[in-house]
Every structure is written in C-alpha cells, then in structure tokens.
C-alpha positions as CSV (number, residue, x, y, z in Angstrom):
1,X,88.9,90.1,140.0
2,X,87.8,90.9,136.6
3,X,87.6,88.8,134.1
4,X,89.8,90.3,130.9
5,X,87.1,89.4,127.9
6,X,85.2,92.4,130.2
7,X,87.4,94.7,130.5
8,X,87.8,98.1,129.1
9,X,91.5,100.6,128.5
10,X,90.8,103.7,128.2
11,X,93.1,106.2,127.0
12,X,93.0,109.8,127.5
13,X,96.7,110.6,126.3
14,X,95.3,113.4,124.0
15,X,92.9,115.3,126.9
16,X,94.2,114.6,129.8
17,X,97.7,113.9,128.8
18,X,97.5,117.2,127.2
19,X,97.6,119.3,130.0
20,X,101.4,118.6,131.0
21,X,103.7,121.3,131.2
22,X,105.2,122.0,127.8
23,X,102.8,119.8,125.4
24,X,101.5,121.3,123.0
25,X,99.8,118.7,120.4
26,X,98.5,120.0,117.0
27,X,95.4,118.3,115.5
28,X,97.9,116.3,113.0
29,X,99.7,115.6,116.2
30,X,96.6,114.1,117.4
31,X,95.5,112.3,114.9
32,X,99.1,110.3,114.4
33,X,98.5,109.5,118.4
34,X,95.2,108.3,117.9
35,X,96.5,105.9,114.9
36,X,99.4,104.6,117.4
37,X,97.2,104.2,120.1
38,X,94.9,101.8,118.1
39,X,97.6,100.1,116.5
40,X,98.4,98.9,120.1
41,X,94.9,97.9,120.7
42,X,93.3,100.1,123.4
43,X,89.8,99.7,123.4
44,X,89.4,104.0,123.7
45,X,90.7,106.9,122.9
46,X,89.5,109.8,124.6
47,X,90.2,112.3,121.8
48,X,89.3,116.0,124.0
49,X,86.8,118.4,124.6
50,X,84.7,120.0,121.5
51,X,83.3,122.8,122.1
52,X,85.5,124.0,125.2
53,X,88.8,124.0,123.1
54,X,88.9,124.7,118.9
55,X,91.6,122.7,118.7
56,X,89.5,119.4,120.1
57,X,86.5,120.2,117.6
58,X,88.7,120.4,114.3
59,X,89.7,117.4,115.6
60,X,86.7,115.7,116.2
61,X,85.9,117.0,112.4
62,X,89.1,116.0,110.8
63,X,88.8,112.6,113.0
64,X,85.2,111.9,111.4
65,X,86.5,112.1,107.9
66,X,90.2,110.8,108.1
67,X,90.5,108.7,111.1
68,X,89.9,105.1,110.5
69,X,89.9,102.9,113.9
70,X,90.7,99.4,113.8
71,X,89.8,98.4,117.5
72,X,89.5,101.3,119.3
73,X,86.3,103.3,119.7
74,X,86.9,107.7,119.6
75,X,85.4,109.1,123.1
76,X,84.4,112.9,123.4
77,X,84.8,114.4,126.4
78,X,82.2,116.8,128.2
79,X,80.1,117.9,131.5
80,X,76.4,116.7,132.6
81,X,74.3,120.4,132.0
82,X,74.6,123.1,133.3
83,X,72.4,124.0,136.6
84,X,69.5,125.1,135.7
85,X,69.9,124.6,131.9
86,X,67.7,122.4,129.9
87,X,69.9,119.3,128.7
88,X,68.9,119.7,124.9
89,X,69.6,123.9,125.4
90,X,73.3,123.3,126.7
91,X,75.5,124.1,124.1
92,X,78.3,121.8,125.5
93,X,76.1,119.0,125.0
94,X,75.5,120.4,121.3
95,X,78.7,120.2,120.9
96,X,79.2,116.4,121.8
97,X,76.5,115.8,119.8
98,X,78.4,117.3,116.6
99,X,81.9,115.7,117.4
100,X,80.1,112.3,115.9
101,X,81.9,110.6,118.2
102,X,80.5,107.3,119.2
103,X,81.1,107.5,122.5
104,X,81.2,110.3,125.3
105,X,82.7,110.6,128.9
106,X,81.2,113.3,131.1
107,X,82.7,114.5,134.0
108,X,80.5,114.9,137.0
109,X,80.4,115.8,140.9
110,X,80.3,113.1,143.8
111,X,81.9,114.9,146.3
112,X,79.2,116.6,148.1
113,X,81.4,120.1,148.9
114,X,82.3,120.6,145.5
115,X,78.3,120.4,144.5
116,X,78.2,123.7,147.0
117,X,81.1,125.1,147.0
118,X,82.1,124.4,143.1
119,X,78.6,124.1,141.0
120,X,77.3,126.1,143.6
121,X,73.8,124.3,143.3
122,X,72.1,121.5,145.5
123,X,72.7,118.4,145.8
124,X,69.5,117.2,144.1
125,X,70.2,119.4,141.1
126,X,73.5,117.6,140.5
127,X,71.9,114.0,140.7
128,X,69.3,115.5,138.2
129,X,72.0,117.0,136.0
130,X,73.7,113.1,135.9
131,X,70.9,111.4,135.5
132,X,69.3,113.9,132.4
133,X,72.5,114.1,130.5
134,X,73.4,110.2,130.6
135,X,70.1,109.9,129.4
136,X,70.3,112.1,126.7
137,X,73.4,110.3,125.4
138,X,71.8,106.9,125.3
139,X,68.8,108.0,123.9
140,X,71.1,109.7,121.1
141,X,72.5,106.4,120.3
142,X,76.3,106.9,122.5
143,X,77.9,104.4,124.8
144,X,77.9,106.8,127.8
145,X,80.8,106.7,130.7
146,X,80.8,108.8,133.6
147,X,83.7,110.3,135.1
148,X,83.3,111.0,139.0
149,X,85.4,113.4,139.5
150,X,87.3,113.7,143.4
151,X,85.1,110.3,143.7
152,X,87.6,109.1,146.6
153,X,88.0,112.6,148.6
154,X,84.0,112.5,148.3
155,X,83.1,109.4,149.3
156,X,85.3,109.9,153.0
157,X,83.6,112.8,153.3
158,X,79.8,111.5,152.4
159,X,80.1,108.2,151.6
160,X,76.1,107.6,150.9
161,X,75.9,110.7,148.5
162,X,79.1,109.7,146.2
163,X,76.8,106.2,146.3
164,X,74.0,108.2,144.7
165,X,75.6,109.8,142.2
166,X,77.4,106.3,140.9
167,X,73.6,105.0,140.9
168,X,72.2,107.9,139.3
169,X,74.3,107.6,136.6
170,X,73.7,103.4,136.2
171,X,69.7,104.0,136.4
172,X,70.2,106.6,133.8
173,X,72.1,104.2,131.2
174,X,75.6,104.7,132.0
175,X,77.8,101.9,130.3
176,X,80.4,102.5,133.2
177,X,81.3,105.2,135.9
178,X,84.8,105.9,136.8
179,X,86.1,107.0,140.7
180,X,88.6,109.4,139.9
181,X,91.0,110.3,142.4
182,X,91.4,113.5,140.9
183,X,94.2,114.9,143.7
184,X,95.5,111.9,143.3
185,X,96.2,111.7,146.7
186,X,95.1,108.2,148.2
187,X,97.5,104.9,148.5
188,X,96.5,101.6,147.2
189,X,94.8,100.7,151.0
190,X,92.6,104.0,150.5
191,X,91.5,102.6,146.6
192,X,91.1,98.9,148.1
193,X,88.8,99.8,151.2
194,X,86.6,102.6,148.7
195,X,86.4,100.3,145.5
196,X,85.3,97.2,148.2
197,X,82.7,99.2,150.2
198,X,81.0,101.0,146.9
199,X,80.6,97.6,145.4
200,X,78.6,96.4,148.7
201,X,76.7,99.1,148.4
202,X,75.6,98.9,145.0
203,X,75.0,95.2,145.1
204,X,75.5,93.0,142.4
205,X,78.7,93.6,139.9
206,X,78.2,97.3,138.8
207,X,80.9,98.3,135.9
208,X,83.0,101.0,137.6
209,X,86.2,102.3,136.5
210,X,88.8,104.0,137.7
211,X,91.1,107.1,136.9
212,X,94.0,107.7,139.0
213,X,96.5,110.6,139.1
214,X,100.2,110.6,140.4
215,X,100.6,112.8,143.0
216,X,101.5,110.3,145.8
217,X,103.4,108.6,143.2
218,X,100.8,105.9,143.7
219,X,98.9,106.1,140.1
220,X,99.8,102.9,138.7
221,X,99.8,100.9,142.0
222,X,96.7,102.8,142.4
223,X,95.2,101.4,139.0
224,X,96.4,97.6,139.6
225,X,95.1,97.7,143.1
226,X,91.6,98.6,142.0
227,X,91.6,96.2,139.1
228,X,92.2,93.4,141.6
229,X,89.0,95.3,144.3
230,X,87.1,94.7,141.1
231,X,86.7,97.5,138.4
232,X,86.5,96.3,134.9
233,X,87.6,99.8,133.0
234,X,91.0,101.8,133.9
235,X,92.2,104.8,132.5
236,X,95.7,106.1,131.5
237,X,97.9,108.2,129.7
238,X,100.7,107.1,127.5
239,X,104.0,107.4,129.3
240,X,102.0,109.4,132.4
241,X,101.7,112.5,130.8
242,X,98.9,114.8,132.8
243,X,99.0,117.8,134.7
244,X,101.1,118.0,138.1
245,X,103.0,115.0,138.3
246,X,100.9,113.3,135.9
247,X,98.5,110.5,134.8
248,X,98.4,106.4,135.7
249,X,101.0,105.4,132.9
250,X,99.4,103.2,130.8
251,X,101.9,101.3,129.7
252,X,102.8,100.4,133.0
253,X,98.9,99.4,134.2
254,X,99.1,97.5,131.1
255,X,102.3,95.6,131.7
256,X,101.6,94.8,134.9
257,X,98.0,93.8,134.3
258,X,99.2,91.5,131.4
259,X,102.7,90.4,132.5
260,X,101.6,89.7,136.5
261,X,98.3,89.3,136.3
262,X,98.0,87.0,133.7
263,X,94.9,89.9,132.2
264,X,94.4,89.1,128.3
265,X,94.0,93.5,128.0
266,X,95.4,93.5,124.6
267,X,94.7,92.1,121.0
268,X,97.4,89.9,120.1
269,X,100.6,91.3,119.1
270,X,99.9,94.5,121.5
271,X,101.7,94.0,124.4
272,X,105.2,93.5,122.2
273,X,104.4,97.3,120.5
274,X,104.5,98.7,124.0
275,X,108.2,100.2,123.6
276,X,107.9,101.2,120.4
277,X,104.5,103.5,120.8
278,X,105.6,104.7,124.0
279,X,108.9,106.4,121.9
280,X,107.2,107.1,119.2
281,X,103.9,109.3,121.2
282,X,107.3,110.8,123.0
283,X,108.8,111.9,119.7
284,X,105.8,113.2,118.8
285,X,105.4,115.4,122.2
286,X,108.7,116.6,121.9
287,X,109.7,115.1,124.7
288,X,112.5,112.6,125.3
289,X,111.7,109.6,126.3
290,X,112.0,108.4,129.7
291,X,115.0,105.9,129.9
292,X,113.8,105.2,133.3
293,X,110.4,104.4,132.8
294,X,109.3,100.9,134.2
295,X,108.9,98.4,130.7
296,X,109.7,100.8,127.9
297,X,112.6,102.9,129.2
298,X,116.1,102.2,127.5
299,X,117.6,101.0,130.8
300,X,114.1,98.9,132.4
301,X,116.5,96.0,131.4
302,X,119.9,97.3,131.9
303,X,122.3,95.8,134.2
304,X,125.2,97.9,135.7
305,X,126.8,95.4,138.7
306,X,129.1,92.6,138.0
307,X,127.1,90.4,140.5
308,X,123.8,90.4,138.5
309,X,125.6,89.9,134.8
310,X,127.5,87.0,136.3
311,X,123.8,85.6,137.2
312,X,122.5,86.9,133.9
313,X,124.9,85.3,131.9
314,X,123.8,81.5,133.3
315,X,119.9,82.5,132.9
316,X,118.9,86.1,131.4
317,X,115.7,85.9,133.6
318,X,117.6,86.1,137.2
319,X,117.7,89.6,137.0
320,X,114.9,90.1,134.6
321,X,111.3,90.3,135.8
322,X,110.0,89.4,132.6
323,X,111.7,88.9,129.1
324,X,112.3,92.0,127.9
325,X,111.1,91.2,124.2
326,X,107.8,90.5,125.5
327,X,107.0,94.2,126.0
328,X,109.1,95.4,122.8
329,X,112.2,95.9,124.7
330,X,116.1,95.0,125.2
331,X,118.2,93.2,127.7
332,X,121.4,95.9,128.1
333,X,124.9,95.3,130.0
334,X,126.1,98.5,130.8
335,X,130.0,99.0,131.0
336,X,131.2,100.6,133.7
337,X,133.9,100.5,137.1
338,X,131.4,98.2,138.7
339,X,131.3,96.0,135.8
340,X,133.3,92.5,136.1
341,X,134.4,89.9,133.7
342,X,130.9,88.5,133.2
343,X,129.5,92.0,132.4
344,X,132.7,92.6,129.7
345,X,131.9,88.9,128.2
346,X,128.0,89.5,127.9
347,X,128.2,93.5,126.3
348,X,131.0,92.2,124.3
349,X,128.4,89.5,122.9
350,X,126.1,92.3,122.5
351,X,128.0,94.2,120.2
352,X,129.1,90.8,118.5
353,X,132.7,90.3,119.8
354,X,133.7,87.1,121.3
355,X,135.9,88.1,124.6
356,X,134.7,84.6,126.7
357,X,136.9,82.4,124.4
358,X,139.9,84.9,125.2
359,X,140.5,85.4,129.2
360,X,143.6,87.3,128.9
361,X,141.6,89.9,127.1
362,X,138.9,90.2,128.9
363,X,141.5,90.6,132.1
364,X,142.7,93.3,130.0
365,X,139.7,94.8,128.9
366,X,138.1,94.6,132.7
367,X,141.8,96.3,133.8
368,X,141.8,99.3,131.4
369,X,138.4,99.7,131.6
370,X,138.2,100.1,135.5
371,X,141.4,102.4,134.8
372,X,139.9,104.9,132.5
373,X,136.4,105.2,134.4
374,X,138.3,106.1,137.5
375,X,140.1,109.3,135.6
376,X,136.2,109.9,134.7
377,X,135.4,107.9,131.6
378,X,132.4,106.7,130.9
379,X,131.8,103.6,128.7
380,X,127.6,103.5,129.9
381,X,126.1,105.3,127.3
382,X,129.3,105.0,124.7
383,X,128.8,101.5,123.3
384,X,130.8,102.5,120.0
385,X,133.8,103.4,122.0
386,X,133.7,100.2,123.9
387,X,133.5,98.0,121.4
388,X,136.7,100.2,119.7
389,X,138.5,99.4,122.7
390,X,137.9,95.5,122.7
391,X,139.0,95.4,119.3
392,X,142.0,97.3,120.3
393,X,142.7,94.5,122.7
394,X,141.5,91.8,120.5
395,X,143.6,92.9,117.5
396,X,147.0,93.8,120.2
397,X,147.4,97.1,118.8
398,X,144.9,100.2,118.0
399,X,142.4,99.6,114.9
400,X,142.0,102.8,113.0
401,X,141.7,103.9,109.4
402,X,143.8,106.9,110.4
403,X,146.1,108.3,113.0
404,X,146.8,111.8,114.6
405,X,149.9,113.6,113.4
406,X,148.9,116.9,115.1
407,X,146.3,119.5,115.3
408,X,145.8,123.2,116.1
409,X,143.1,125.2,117.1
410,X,142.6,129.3,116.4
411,X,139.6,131.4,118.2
412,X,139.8,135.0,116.5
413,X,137.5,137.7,118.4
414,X,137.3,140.2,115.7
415,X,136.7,143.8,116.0
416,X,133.5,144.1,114.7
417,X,132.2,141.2,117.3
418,X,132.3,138.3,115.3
419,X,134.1,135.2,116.9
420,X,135.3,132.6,113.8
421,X,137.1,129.3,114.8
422,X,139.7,127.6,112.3
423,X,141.8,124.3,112.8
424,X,144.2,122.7,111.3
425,X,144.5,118.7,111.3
426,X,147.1,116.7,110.3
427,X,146.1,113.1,110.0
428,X,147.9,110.0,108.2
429,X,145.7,108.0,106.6
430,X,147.4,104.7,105.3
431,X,151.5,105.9,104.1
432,X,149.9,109.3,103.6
433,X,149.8,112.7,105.8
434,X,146.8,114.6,105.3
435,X,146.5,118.0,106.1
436,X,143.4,120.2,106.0
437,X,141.9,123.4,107.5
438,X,138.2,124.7,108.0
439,X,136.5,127.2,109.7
440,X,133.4,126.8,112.0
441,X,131.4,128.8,114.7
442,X,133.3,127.1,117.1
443,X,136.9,125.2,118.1
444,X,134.8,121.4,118.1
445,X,132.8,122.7,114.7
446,X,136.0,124.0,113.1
447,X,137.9,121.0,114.7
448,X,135.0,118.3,113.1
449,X,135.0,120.2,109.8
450,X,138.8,119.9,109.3
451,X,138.9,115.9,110.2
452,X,136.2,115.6,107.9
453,X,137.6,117.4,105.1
454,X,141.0,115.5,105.7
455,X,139.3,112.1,105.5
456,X,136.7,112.5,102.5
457,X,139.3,112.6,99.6
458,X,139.9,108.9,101.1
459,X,136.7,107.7,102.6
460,X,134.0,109.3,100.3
461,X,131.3,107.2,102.8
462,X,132.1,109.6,105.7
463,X,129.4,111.9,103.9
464,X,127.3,110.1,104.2
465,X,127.6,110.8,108.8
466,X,126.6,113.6,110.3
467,X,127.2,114.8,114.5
468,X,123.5,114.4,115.7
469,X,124.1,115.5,119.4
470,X,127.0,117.1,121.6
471,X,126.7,117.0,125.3
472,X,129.4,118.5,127.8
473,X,129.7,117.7,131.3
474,X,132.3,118.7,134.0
475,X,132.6,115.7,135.9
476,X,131.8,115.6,139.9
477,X,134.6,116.8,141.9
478,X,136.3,118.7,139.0
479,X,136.2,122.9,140.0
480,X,137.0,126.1,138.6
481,X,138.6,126.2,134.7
482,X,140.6,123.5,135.3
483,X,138.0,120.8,135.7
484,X,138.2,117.6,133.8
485,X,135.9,117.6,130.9
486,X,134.2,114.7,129.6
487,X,132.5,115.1,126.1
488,X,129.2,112.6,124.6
489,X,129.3,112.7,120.7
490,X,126.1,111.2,119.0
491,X,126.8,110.5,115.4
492,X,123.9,109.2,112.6
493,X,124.3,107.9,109.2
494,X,120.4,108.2,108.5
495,X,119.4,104.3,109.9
496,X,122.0,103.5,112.5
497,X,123.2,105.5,115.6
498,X,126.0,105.3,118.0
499,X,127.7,107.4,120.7
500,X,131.5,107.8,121.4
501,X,133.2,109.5,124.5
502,X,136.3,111.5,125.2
503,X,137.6,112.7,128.5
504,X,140.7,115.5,129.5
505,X,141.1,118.8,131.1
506,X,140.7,120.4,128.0
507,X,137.3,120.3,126.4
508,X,138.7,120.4,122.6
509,X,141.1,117.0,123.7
510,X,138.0,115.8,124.9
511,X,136.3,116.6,121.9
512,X,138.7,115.4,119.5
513,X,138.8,111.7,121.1
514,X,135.2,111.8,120.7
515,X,134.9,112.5,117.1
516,X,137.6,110.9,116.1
517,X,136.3,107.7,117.8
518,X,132.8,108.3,115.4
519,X,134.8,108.2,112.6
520,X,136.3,105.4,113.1
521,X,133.7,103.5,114.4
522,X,131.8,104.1,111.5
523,X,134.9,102.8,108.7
524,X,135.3,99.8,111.3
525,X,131.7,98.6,110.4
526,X,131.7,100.0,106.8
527,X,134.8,97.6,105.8
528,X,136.3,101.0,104.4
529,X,138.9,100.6,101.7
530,X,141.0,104.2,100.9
531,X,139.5,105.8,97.6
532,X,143.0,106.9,95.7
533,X,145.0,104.7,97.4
C-alpha cells in the first residue's frame, strides 16, 4: 500500500461536485469552498473549467488575485486537443493557460469505443492528443494529472490500449493519471483485479490515481479498495455531491484512510475539522446536511436502543467505531420507546441533569416517557422538551415561569379573500393573569404572537427568541381529518438552538405545547426573574 508522505487528495467539490441536481455555486460561493477546503488540508482543489463555463474563468481570475492557499495547490480542469487541432491553436488549452493555475487535470479517452464512437477519430490520434498536450503543460511550467475517463469499462474491453494511453501520458510528463470509473459501475473486486493487473503491466510503481462515482453505491469502498491495490492520488467530492447519485465522499475516503488505515492524509489538526467543513460547504450549497452521512452526520454517533447505551455507558467506545471527537463530531443518546434506563441516565448527563443518583426518577422518567411515545411523541429530535420533562420529575411538580389559563383561536375568511388569524391567551405568570391578543397569517402565528406579547411585559429576554423552523407531520396510522398531529418547533436566540415537540389531534394543541415548551425552555436556562414583579 501506499505510503501516506506520497500521497495526494484531490478535491473536485467545485467541478464535479457541481453538477448535482439543484447546485448552483456562485464564484463567491466558490471561493469560500476553496478557503474551507484548504483550511482542512487537501493537497488540491480542482477549482472548474475556464474557458468551457464563464463562471469557472471569473473564477480562476478572482482566485489569482484573492485566493491565498495555505497547503493546497488550485487545479484547472480541461481536455487533451482537439483532433486534428494543433496543441498551441486550441483555444481550450489557451484557456488553461490563462486561469494561472498551477496545476491542470485533463480529461482524456482510454476506452477504445469511445475514441470511435465519441472523438470520432483513431486510436493513434488520441495517444498523440495525450501525449502533445501533457507535454505542453510541463513544458509551460504545470504539474500535469491526467484524468482517464471510463478507464475501468475500457480496460475490460481492451485492456492493452487503456495500457497505452496510461503510458502515453507518463512518457509525456504526467505527474499522475487517474482510472476513472466514470459510470461508476464496478464493485471493489472489479477496482482490485484492474488497479493490480495495470500495475504489472506498467512495471515498476507508476503514480496512478483514481476517481470513483457512486452509482453502485460502491464509491468510497471503491476509493479505499484501490488505495490498498496501490494508487497514491484519490479524488472526491465534499459530502459526495456529483451528478447521478454522486461523487466518492471525501470525507468518508478520508476517514476511513486515516481512522482504519492508519494513512497520515491530512496536516495536523485536519481530520478533527472534518464535521465542521462538511456542514459548513452544505450551508453553503443550500443543502441540508446529511444527518446520516458516515463520520460527519448528526446521528454517525447516535445511539437509539437501550442495549447499546447500557454498553455505552461502561465504555463509550463499544458501540463507537472511533471516538467521535476525532473527526469533529458527537456521541448522541437518542430518547425514544426503545430507550431504557441506561439511555435516560446517559442523555440526562448530556443535557447536564443527574438522573443515575435518583432511580425512582429515572423509573419515572423511563415510564412516562415510553407512555407518551406510544400516543406518538417523539422525544429524538426534541432534546429541550426532554430535559423539561426530567426536571418536572426531578423538581415533583411542573417547572415553568408561567401556566395556561385558557386560549382561543379565530380564522376569519373575509369577503374580499383575505384570511386573518387572531388569538387570545390567557397565561398566569407568577400571582398574575395575563391576557393578550394578536393577529397573524395563521392560527400558530396569531397563537405565537399572543404568548409572546403576554410574556414580554414580564420577561423582556423573550425578544431576544425567535421560531426558526415549523415542521408538521401526521403520524403513521393516523387517517382522514382526524389524525393525530405531532408538531417540531425549532426556536434560536442568535448562538444557541433547541427543538420542542407537541402532539394531539388538533394541530393548534399540538402547536401550543410546542411553543410553549420553547419558551420555557429558554427562561429555565436564562435563570429568568419577572420584570415588574
């Protein structure tokens, strides 16, 4: 295998990566991906395609002038010349040539059929259209990588051709050439048995890469696998983002390379950014990120059955692969019906309660907790009503800065179209009743507006929170307008999150528990003392 002080990552988040389905990256866009990317400490960033796209050359410009890399080296993408075309007449190659970039990748044919059937030109023309634009590069002064694309496909179809152009390309001055499994369609055996034979071939330890894409749901296994056949560069996209089913995730081939193959791919201090850049290039897609996602998602470490928090709660690493905090990340209990008294304890401890000095509450926690998720709570995403409930139960009684009196609801379809919500809430709030009234575009708008503007002569710090998301679901098994409703409130205060839930038949109830519960979660933690009182 490999050693790691040779090895190359290669990222190509902002070419490849670009061509998912609903990304659309601006050039600031890229330029704040580029500056992640080399704060973790890839070695480079394959930045797009001047010439082809106008987006990619403003880039390039901008990048010359106002990107300054720390460790990773700015790669412009391209094609060997056209057939036929004189390498210093092409005017793609111009255009790598004024990008500045240090470094190019051109994409090339190795799979004799596309040669005909694609290029429509010979096979010799195509080795000749390697070999003179590699050259070209080098002799320019750029570290030159080749991408072979449908490398895999072409080599089981004419294994001594795909040979030929991979040696074209190395007698030419190529630093490394990548097999691309551009359909993405081989398994780790396939990448294995190709990798192994081209290295015989060649002789000696050529520097080959590879470039794998998901379609088999293979890419990463894909990557790893040829890593260990031998290849010294991989390429990757941040979170997997590519066209079809995507790219190799990157942060996965890196996790795995560094965490179970003991690889040294990163600068030090890189590996523990890996969560935190794989949000942060999400956010900046405008996508959310992938809770799911092996390493960086929000629930890689979370732990739903009783069975594995009991083990988790003797030694964390049981049930964890790695430690979480190497990669960035968090260990998370999740409270839910499957959830015993280990998994209470631990989340408890989380959210800094002590339940394992008091058994009788944690039977009582464990009991009404089990109880409410089978009439279709859900405590797994609502940490802030969780840890209201364990201080109910600690405490013996409910722990709020106010209480329901009543409240009322009016939905007024006027004649001229316009629908306009109003409620009334009466809250006590210490020995006094409160009563206020606001108007909203909805029942939960006018409902939040009216709690608000009953509680802010009293707590002037509610102002300060604002509702950030509202999600409605009618729970499995629940038909026709009499289903049971539960209702997800996210609530911010600027710098700290948290989420509250709310169940009943009636998707106002279920709203009301919700943001009442954000409320008070947020006076539990302020300390709140009444203004006025």
């Amino acid at each position: 295998m490999t050693s790691s002080a040779d090895f190359h990552v290669y990222d190509t988040t902002l070419r490849d990566g670009a061509q998912r389905e609903g990304i659309s990256y601006s050039v600031a866009d890229k330029l704040a991906v580029a500056r992640l990317l080399d704060d973790l400490g890839v070695d480079y960033i394959e930045g797009g395609w001047p010439g082809a796209l106008p987006s990619d050359t403003e880039f390039f410009a901008r990048a010359a002038d106002e990107l300054t890399l720390k460790h990773a080296v700015l790669v412009a993408f391209g094609a060997t010349r056209k057939a036929g075309v004189a390498v210093e007449d092409d005017p793609q190659v111009a255009a790598l040539l004024d990008s500045r970039a240090p470094a190019w990748c051109l994409v090339a044919k190795s799979d004799i059929r596309h040669v005909r059937r694609a290029l429509r030109t010979t096979p010799d023309e195509n080795l000749a259209m390697v070999a003179d634009t590699v050259a070209y590069g080098v002799s320019q002064g750029r570290k030159v990588f080749l991408d072979c694309e449908h490398f895999f496909d072409g080599f089981t179809a004419d294994p001594d051709y795909a040979t030929t152009v991979v040696r074209t390309a190395f007698e030419a001055g190529a630093d490394v050439v990548v097999l691309c499994d551009t359909n993405g369609g081989m398994l780790p055996s396939d990448i294995t048995e190709t990798v192994t034979a081209l290295r015989e071939r060649l002789g000696g330890q050529p520097r080959l890469g590879v470039h794998c894409q998901n379609d088999t749901g293979c890419a990463v296994a894909n990557t790893v696998t040829a890593v260990q056949a031998g290849v010294m560069h991989i390429q990757g996209t941040a979170n997997g983002y590519g066209e079809r089913p995507g790219n190799a995730d990157l942060f996965a081939c890196l996790g795995n390379l560094s965490c179970k193959l003991g690889m040294n791919v990163l600068p030090d201090g890189g590996l523990e950014k890996l969560t935190r850049t794989s949000h942060a290039i999400a956010e900046i897609a405008n996508l959310a990120p992938d809770d799911h996602q092996a390493y960086v998602g929000h629930a890689a470490f979370a732990h739903k059955a009783g069975l594995h928090a009991s083990a988790i709660k003797v030694d964390p690493q049981l049930y964890n692969h790695i430690d979480p905090a190497v990669v960035g990340n968090d260990m998370r209990i999740l409270v839910t019906e499957m959830a015993g008294r280990a998994s209470m304890e631990l989340k408890a401890a989380e959210l800094g309660l002590d339940l394992a000095g008091h058994p009788d509450t944690t039977t009582r926690v464990v009991k009404r907790v089990k109880d409410l998720e089978s009439r279709g709570w859900s405590f797994e995403a609502a940490d802030a009503s969780f840890e209201l409930l364990v201080r109910d139960e600690l405490a013996g009684g409910l722990t709020r800065h106010f209480t329901l009196d009543s409240y009322r609801v009016i939905v007024e379809h006027r004649a001229d179209g316009d629908v306009v919500s109003e409620a009334t809430v009466k809250v006590n709030v210490g020995r006094r009743r409160v009563i206020a009234t606001a108007e909203g575009n909805g029942p939960v708008n006018a409902l939040d507006s009216a709690l608000r503007q009953a509680l802010l002569q009293h707590y002037p710090q509610l102002a300060r929170v604002s509702l950030a998301d509202y999600k409605v679901r009618i729970l499995a098994g629940s038909t026709g307008t009499d289903a049971v409703t539960r209702v997800l409130v996210d609530t911010t205060e600027g710098n700290r999150d948290w989420t509250t839930v709310g169940v009943h038949q009636n998707v106002v109830e279920a709203s009301w528990h919700a943001l009442a519960e954000a409320l008070s979660y947020h006076l539990t933690h302020v300390g709140a003392a009444m203004a006025n009182s």
